[in-house]
C-alpha positions as CSV (number, residue, x, y, z in Angstrom):
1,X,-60.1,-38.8,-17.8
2,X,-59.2,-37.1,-14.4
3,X,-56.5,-38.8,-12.8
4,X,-56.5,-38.7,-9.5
5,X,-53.2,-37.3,-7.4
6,X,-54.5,-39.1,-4.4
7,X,-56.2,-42.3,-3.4
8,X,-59.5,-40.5,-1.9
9,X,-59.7,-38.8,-5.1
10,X,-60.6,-42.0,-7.1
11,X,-64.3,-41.4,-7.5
12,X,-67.5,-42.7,-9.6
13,X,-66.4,-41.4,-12.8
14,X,-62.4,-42.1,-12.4
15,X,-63.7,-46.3,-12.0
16,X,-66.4,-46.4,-14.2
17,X,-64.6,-44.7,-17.5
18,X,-61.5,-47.3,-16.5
19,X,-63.0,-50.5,-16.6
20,X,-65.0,-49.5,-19.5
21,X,-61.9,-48.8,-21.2
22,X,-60.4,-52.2,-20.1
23,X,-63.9,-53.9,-21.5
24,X,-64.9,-54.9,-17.8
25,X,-68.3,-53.1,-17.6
26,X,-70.5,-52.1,-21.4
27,X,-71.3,-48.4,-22.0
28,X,-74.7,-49.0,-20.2
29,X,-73.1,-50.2,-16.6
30,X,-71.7,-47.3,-14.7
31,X,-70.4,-46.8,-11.3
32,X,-72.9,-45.2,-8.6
33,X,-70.7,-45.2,-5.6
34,X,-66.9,-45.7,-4.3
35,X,-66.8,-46.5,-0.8
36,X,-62.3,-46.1,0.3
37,X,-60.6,-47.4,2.7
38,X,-56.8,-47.0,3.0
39,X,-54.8,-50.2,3.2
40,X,-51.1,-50.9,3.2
41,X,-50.2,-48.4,6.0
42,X,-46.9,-49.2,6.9
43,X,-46.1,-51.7,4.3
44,X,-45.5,-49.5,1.2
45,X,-43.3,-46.8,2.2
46,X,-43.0,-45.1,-1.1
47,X,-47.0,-45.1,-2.7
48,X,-50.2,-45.0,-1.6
49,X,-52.9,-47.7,-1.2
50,X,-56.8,-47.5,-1.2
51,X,-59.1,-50.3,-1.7
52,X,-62.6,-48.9,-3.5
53,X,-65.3,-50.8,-2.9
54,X,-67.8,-50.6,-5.8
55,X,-71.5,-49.7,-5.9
56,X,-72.8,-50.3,-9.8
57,X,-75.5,-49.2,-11.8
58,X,-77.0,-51.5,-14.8
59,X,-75.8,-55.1,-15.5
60,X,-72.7,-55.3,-13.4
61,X,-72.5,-59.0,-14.3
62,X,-68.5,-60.0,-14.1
63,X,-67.5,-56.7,-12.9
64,X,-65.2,-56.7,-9.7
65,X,-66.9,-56.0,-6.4
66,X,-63.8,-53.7,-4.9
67,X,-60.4,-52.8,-6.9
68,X,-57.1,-51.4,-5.7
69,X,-56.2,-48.0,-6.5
70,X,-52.1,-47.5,-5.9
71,X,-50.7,-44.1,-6.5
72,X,-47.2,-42.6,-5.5
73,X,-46.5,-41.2,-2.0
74,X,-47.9,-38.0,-1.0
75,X,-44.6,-37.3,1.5
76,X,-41.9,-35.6,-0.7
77,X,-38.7,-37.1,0.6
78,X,-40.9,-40.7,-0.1
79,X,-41.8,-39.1,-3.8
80,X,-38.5,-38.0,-4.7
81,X,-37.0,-41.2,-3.9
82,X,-39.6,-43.1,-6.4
83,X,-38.7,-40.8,-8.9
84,X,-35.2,-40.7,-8.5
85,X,-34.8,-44.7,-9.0
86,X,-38.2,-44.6,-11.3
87,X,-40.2,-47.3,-9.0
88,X,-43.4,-45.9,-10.4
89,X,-42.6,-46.2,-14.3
90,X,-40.7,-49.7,-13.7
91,X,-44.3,-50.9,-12.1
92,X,-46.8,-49.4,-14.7
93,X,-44.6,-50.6,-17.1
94,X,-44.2,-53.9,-15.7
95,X,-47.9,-54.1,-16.0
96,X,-48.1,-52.9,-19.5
97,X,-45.6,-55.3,-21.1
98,X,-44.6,-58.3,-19.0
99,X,-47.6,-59.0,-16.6
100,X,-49.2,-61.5,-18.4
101,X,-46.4,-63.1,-19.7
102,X,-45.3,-64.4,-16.3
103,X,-45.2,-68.4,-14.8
104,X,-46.5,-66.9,-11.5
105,X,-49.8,-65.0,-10.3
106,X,-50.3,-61.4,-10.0
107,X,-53.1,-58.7,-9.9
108,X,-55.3,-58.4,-12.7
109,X,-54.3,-54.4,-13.9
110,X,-57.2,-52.3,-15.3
111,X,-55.2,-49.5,-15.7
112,X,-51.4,-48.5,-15.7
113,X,-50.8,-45.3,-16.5
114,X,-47.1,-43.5,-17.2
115,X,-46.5,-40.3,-18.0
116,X,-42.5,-39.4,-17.1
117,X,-42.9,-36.1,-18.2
118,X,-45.6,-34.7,-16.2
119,X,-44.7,-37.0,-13.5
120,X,-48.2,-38.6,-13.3
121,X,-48.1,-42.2,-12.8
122,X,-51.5,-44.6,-11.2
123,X,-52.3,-48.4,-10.8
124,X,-56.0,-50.1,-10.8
125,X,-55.6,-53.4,-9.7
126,X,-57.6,-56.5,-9.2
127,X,-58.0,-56.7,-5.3
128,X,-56.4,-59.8,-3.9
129,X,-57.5,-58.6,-0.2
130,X,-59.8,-62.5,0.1
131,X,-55.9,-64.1,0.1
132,X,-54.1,-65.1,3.6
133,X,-51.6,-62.1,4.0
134,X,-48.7,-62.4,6.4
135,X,-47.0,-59.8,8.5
136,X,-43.0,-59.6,7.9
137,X,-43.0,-58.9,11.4
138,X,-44.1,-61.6,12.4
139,X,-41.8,-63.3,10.1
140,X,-42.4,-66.8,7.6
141,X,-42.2,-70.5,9.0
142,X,-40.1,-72.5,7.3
143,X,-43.3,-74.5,5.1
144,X,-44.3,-70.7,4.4
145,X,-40.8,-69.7,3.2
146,X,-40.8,-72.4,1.2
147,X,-43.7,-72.3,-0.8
148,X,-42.7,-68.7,-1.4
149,X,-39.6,-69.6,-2.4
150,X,-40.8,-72.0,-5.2
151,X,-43.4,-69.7,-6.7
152,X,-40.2,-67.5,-6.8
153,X,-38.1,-70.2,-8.7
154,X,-40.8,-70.3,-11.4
155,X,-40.2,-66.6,-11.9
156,X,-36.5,-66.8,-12.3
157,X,-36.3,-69.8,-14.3
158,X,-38.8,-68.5,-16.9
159,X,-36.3,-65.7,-17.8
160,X,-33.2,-67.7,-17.1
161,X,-30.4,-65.7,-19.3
162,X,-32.6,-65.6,-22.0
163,X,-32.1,-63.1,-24.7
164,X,-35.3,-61.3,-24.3
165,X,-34.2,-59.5,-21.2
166,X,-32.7,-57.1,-23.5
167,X,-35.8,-56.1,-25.0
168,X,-37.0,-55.1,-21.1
169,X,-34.9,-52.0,-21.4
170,X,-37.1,-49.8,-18.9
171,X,-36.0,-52.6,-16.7
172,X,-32.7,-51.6,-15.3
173,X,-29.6,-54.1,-14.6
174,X,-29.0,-54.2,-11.3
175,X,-25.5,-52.7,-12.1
176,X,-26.9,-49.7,-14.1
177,X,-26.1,-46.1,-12.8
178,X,-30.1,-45.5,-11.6
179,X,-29.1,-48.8,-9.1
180,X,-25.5,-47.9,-8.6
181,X,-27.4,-44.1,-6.6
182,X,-28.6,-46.4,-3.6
183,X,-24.9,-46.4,-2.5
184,X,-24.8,-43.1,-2.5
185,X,-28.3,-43.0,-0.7
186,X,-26.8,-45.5,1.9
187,X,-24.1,-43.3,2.5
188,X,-26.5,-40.3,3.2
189,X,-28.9,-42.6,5.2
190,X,-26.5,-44.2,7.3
191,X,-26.0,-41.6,10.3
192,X,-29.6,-41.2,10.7
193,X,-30.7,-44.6,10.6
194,X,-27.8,-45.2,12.7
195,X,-29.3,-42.4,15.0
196,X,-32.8,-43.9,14.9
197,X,-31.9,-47.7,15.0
198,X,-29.1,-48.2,15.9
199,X,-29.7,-49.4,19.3
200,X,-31.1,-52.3,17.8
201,X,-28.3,-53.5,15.5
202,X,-26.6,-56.6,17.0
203,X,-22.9,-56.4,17.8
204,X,-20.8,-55.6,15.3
205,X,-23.2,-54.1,12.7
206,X,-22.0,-50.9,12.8
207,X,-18.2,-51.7,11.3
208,X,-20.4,-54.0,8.9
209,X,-22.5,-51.4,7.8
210,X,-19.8,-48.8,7.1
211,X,-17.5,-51.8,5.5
212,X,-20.4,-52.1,3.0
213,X,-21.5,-48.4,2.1
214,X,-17.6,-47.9,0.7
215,X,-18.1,-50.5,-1.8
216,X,-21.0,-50.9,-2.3
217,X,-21.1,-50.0,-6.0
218,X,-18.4,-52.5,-6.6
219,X,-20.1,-55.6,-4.9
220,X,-23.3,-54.8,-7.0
221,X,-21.2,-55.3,-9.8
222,X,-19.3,-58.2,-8.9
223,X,-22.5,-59.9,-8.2
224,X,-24.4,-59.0,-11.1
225,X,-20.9,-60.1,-13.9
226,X,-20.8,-63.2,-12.1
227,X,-24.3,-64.9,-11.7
228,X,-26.9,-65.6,-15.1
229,X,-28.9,-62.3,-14.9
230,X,-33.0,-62.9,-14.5
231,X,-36.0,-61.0,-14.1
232,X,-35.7,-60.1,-10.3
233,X,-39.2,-58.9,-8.1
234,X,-36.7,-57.1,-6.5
235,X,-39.0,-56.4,-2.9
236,X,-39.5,-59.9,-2.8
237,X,-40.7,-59.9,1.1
238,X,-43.6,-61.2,3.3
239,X,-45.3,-58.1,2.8
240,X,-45.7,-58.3,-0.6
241,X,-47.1,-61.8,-1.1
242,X,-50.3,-63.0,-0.8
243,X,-51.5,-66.5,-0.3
244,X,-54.4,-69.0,-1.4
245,X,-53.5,-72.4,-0.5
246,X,-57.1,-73.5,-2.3
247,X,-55.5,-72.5,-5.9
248,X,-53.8,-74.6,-8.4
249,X,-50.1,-74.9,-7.4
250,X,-48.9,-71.8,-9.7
251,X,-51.4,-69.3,-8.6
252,X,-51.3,-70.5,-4.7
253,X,-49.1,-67.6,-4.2
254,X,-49.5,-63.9,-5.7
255,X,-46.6,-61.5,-5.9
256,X,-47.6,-57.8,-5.5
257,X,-45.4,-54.5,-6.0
258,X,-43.0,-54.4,-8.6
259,X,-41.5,-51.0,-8.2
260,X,-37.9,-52.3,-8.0
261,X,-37.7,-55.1,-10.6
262,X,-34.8,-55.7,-12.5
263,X,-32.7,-57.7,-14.6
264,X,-30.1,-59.3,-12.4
265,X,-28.5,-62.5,-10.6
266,X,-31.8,-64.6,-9.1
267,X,-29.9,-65.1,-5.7
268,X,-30.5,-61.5,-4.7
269,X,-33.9,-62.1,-4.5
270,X,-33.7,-65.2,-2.6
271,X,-31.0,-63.5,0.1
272,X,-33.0,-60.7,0.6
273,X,-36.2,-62.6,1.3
274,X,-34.6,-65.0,3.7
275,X,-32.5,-61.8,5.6
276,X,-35.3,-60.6,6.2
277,X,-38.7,-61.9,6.0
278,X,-37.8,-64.7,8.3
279,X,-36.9,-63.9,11.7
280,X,-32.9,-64.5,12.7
281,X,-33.7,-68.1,14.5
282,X,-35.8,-69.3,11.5
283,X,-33.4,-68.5,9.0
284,X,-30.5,-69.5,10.9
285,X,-32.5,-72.8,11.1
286,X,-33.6,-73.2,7.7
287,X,-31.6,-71.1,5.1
288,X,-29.4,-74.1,4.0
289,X,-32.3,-76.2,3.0
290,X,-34.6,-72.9,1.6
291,X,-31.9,-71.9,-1.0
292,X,-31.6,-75.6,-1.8
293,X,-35.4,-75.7,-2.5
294,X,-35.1,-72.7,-4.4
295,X,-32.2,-74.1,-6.4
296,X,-33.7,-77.1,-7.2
297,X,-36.9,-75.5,-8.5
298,X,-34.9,-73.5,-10.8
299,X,-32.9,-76.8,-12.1
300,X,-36.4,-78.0,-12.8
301,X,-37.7,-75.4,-14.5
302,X,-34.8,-75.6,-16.9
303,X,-35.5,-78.3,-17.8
304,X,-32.6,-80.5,-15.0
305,X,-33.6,-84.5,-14.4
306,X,-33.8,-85.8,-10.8
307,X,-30.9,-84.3,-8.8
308,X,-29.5,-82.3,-11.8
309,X,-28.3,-78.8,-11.4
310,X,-28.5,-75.5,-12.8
311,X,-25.9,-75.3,-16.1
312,X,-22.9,-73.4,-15.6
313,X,-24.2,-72.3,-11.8
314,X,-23.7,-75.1,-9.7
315,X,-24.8,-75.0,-6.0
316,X,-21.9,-74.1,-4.3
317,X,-21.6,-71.3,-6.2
318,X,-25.4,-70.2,-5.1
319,X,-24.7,-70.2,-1.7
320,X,-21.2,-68.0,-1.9
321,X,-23.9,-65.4,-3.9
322,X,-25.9,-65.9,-1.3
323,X,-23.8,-65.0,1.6
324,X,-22.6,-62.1,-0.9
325,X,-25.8,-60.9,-1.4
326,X,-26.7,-60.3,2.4
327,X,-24.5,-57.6,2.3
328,X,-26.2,-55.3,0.0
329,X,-29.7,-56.1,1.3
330,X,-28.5,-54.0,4.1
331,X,-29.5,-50.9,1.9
332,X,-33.2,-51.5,2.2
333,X,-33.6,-50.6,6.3
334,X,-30.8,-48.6,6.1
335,X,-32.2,-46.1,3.1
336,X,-35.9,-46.5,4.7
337,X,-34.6,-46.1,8.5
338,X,-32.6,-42.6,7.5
339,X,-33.9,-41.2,4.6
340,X,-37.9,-42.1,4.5
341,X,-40.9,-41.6,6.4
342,X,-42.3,-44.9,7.6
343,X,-45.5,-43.3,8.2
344,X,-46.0,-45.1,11.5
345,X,-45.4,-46.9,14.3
346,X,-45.8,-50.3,12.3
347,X,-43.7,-48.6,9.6
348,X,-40.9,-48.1,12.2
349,X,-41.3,-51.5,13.9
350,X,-40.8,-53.2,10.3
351,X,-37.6,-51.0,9.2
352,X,-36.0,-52.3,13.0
353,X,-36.8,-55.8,11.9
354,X,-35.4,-55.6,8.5
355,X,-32.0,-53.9,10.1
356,X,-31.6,-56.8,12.8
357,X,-32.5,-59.1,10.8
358,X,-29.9,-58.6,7.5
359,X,-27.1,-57.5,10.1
360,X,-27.2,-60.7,11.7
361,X,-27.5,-62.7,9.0
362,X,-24.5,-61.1,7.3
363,X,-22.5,-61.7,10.8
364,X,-23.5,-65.3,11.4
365,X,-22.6,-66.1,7.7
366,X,-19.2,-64.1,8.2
367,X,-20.2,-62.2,4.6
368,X,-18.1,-59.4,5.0
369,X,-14.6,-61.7,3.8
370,X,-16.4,-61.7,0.7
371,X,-16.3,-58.1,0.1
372,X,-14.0,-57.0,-2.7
């Protein structure tokens, strides 16, 4: 099979060999024609995206009218840092092994291919593009945020400190060493994002900021010894979630791009979606009830009665992991802003947000007398 290195390069013979291989079309169904068109600009900073609309020939009964192609970035400084914290194997191999194993909907894959060695990694994906997206500029309403939220909760709860998060050993801790590098990244990010963004930081940001990138190594740690470690989406943002509010309740909600999964404590997720998929007067409004919601869901899920909570994590607890966990979701804008190409003006517009957004929430929740 030739594997494409790019997204335009995904041709006739590329599909039609692939979803033979994944039983989707017979030997006597080919396709004719592949008709691209980019998608995702300024949303996934560190691949590429292409949705391939499909012309068949011979019984195409069942087969999928488009697919998604994902590949990684074609901008080096992009590439390197997918390779360098291995987004591309975690995904394909999130595919491979745990995709269909999960309480909550994601794409159909056709093909996931890995190859560390030669550095050749590719997605095919069912295409989800007939689901309401939302713009994380634009931010989630509360009801949104919410539903999000609970589709989330069924993730967590399923792999709730359960022993078979050992056996996801391509899966890194949060705290492992290939995790621990994005506070050295923040360090080298932080006077060009600074340079680029900072004009848009609220007040007191800055001595945030620079309060955070010193330890930042030892507040990942301290957060990950002290919650019940989970299977974390890890980019769990607006962007990345897709919506059909027609589905049964599990599947009203797909979650797409799992490049930075990981085994870890649940509330990361949760503080990094509020921080900054929600814009500051939303979650200043709402975050209180949200991380309740989300709570709660997870209680449930285990297995809690009516009001019951989670065993050996109470609530109070959540919500000091919460306001903890604000403070390293600063790393996202700040290792984007400074050390990526956003591709864009939307790409650009979206890192600002994100930078704002977590600053302000780690200021209004005073966050940074939790730092060790």
């Amino acid at each position: 099979m030739q594997r494409p290195e790019t997204t335009a390069a995904a041709g006739p013979e590329f599909v039609t060999e692939v979803l033979r291989d994944a039983g989707v079309i017979g030997t006597d169904t080919s396709v004719e024609e592949v008709e691209h068109e980019e998608i995702g600009v300024g949303v996934g900073i560190v691949g590429q995206l292409a949705r391939l609309a499909l012309r068949y020939r011979g019984n195409a009964a069942g087969a999928p009218g488009s697919v998604v192609v994902k590949l990684p970035s074609q901008y080096p400084e992009n590439r390197a840092i997918g390779n360098h914290f291995k987004f591309y194997e975690r995904e394909g191999r999130f595919y491979q092994q745990i995709a269909g194993k999960l309480p909550v909907r994601v794409p159909v894959c056709y093909w996931s291919h890995v190859d560390v060695e030669a550095d050749r990694f590719g997605l095919l994906l069912e295409d989800m593009g007939q689901r309401t997206s939302m713009s994380q500029v634009a931010g989630a309403g509360p009801e949104r945020a919410e539903q999000s939220l609970l589709a989330l909760a069924g993730l967590h709860a399923a792999w709730w400190d359960t022993p078979e998060l050992d056996s996801l050993d391509w899966m890194p801790r949060l705290d492992d060493p290939i995790n621990l590098a994005a506070g050295e990244q923040y360090r080298q990010s932080w006077p060009r994002f600074l340079e680029l963004f900072g004009h848009a930081l609220p007040e007191g940001a800055v001595e945030v900021g620079e309060q955070v990138q010193a330890v930042f190594e030892t507040l990942v740690r301290q957060a990950t010894n002290e919650a019940p470690p989970t299977v974390c989406h890890g980019d769990f943002r607006l962007d990345n979630l897709l919506f059909d509010d027609r589905a049964e309740q599990r599947d009203r909600v797909a979650l797409l791009d799992w490049q930075i999964s990981y085994r870890g404590p649940a509330v990361s997720d949760v503080g990094y979606f509020l921080c900054q998929s929600l814009d500051v007067e939303t979650r200043r409004a709402h975050e209180a009830d949200l991380l309740r919601s989300w709570y709660d869901a997870v209680a449930t899920g285990l297995g809690a009665g009516p009001g019951g909570g989670i065993e050996g994590y109470p609530f109070d607890r959540a919500w000091t992991h919460y306001r903890q966990t604000v403070l390293s979701t600063t790393v996202y804008p700040v290792t984007a802003g400074g050390s990526m190409d956003p591709a864009n003006e939307r790409g650009r517009e979206l890192v600002e947000l994100m930078g704002q957004r977590c600053f302000s929430a780690a200021l209004d929740l005073d966050s940074a007398e939790l730092l060790p």
